[in-house]
N, C-alpha and C positions, 0 to 999 in steps of 0.2 A: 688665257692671259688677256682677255678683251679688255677690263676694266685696268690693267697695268701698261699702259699704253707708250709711257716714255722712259727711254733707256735714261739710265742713269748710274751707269757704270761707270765707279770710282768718284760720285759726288754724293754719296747719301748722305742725308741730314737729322739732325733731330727731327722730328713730325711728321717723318716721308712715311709712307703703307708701301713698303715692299714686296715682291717675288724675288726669289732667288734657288736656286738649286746648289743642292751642296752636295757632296759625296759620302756615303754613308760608310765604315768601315767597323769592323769583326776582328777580335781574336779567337782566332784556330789552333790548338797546339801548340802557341807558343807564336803565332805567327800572325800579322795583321794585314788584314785580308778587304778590299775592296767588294761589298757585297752587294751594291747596286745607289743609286740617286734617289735622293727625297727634297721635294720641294715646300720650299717655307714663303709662307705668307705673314707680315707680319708690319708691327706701326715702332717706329725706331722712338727710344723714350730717351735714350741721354747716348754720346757719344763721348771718347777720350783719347788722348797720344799718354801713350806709358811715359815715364820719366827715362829710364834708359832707355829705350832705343825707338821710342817714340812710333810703337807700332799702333794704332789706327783701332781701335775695338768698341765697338756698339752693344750698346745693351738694347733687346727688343720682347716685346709683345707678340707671343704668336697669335696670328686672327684663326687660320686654317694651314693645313700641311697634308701632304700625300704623298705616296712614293714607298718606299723601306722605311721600315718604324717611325710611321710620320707620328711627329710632336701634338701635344693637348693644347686647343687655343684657351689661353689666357696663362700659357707657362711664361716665365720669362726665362731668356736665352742669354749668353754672350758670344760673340762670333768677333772673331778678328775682319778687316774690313776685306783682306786680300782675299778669305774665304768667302765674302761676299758677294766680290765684284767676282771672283773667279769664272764662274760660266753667266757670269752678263747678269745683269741688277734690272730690274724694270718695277717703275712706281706708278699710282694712283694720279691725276693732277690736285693740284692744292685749288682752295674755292681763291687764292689771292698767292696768285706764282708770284709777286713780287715779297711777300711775310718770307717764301722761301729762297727769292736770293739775295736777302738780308740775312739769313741764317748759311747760307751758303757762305757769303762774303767772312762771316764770324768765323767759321770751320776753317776755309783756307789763311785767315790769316792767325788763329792758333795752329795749325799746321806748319807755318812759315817759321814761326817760333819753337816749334819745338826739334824741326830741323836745324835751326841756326844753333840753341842752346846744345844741342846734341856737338855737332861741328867745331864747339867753341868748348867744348868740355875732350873732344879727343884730339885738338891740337894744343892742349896745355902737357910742357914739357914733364915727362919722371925720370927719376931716376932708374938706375939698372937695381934690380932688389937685391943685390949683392952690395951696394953700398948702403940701403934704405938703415941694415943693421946698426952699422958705422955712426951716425949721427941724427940724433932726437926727433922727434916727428917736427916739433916748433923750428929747428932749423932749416929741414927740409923745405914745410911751409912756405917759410921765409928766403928761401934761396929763390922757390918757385914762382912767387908774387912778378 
């Protein structure tokens, strides 16, 4: 890990070269089975917050991997970010750390946003579905505004 020198656990960015370790997992009979750890090295190409529930997922370039059926470099991958950060993120430095806390700054404040829009979408009033039947969706709407 000499060359992935600073943690950056729960701030990856687009452009970051990460390590991470992820847990590798099997079906047995019916049954999913933790079968050992593989570590992934890899250059983050675009990241997103889902619209519902605004979970956190990267898409990446693998460079190298090892461990339990380690990945082909040049696959591309999607990893949720909580499986990322999970046993600890560690990246490459940037030739210009400040290119990355411009893009850093960008991430946290689409994150902010799509916590708020999330928050602001589950405290708007509904009905019980037992009256939904009762009257037109445009009334409904309309009551709810």
């Amino acid at each position: 890990m000499s060359e992935y020198r600073i943690n950056c656990t729960g701030d990856v960015v687009k452009g970051d070269i990460i390590q991470f370790k992820e847990t590798v997992f099997e079906r047995h009979n019916g049954l999913i089975q933790d079968v050992g750890e593989r570590t992934i090295q890899a250059q983050v190409l675009s990241d997103s917050y889902g619209s519902k529930k605004q979970q956190h997922t990267f898409t990446l370039e693998v460079i190298g991997s090892y461990g339990k059926e380690p990945l082909a470099a040049g696959k591309k991958i999607h990893r949720k970010g909580r499986n990322i950060y999970r046993h600890g993120t560690w990246r490459q430095a940037w030739s210009d750390e400040a290119q990355r806390k411009l893009a850093l700054d960008e991430k946290h404040t689409r994150g902010e946003k799509a916590r708020f829009d999330r928050a602001a979408r589950k405290s708007k009033p509904t009905l019980p579905a037992g009256f939904r039947s009762l009257f037109s969706k445009e009334k409904i709407k309309e009551w709810l505004k």
